[in-house]
C-alpha positions as CSV (number, residue, x, y, z in Angstrom):
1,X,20.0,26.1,44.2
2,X,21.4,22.7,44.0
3,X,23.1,21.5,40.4
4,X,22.6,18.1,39.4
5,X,25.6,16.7,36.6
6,X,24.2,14.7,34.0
7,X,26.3,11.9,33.0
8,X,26.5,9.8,29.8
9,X,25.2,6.5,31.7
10,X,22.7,8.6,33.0
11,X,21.3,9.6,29.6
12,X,21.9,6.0,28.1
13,X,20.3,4.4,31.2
14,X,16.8,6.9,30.5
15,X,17.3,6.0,26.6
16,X,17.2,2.3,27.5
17,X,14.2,2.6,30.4
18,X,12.3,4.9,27.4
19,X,12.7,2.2,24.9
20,X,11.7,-0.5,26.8
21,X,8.4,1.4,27.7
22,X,7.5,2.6,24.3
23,X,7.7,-1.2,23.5
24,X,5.4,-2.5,26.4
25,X,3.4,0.3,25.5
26,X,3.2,-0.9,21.4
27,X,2.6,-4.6,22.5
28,X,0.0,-3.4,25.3
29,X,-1.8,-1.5,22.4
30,X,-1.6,-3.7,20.1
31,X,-1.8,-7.4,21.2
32,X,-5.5,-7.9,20.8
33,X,-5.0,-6.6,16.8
34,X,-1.2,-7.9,16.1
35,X,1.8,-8.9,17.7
36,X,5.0,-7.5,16.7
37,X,8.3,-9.4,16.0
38,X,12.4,-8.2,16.3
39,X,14.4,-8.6,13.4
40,X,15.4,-12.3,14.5
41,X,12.4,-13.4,14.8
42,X,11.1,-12.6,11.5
43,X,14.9,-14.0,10.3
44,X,13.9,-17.1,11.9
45,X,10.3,-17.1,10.8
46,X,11.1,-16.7,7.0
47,X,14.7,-18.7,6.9
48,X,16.1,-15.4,5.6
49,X,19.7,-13.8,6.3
50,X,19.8,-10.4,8.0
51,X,21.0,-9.1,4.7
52,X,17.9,-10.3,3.4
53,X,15.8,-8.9,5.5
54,X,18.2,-5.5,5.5
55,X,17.3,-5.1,1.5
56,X,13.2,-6.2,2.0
57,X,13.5,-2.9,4.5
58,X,15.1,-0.9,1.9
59,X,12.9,-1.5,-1.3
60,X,10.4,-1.6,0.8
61,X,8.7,-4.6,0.3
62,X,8.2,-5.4,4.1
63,X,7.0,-2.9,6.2
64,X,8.6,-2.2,9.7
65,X,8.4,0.2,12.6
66,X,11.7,1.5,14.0
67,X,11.8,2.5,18.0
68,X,15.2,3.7,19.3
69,X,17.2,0.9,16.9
70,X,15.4,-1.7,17.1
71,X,13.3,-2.7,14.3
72,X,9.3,-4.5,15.0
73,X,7.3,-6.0,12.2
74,X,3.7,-6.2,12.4
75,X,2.9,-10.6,12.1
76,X,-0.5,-9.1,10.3
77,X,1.7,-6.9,8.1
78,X,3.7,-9.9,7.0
79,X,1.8,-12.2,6.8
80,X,-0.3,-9.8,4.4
81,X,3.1,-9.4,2.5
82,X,3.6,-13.2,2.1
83,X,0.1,-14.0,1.1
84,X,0.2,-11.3,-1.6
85,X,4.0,-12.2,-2.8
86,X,2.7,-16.0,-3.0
87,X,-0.3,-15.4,-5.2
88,X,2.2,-13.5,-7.5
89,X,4.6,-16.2,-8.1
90,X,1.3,-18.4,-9.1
């Protein structure tokens, strides 16, 4: 019986190839309902700080899905948020 040695790199290296496919797999799923945004995106889309958009995540005022650590925002999900912030400051 042959032994194979797993290695760090090889476990960060399946991590890696793992996250990459859960993410084709969530935009494959999901493109003809949503589109999903990284953190910088949505930084760049609102004009916000990523301390900002560190303490939305935490009171939970925008909602987010984590995969491995990178966080994805739903565009219908914010734009939701927006809409119904907006008609509260009116």
């Amino acid at each position: 019986m042959e032994v194979e040695i797993i290695t760090k790199k090889d476990l960060k290296l399946f991590k890696e190839e793992m996250l990459d496919a859960i993410e084709k797999l969530l935009q494959k799923n999901n493109s003809s309902t949503s589109e999903w945004l990284r953190s910088r995106q949505v930084r760049e889309m609102l004009n916000i700080s990523p301390n900002t958009l560190q303490n939305l995540r935490i009171k939970g005022e925008i909602q987010y899905t984590k995969v491995g650590g990178i966080f994805l925002y739903n565009v219908t999900d914010l734009k939701e948020t927006l809409n119904g912030k907006q008609g509260r400051d009116h």
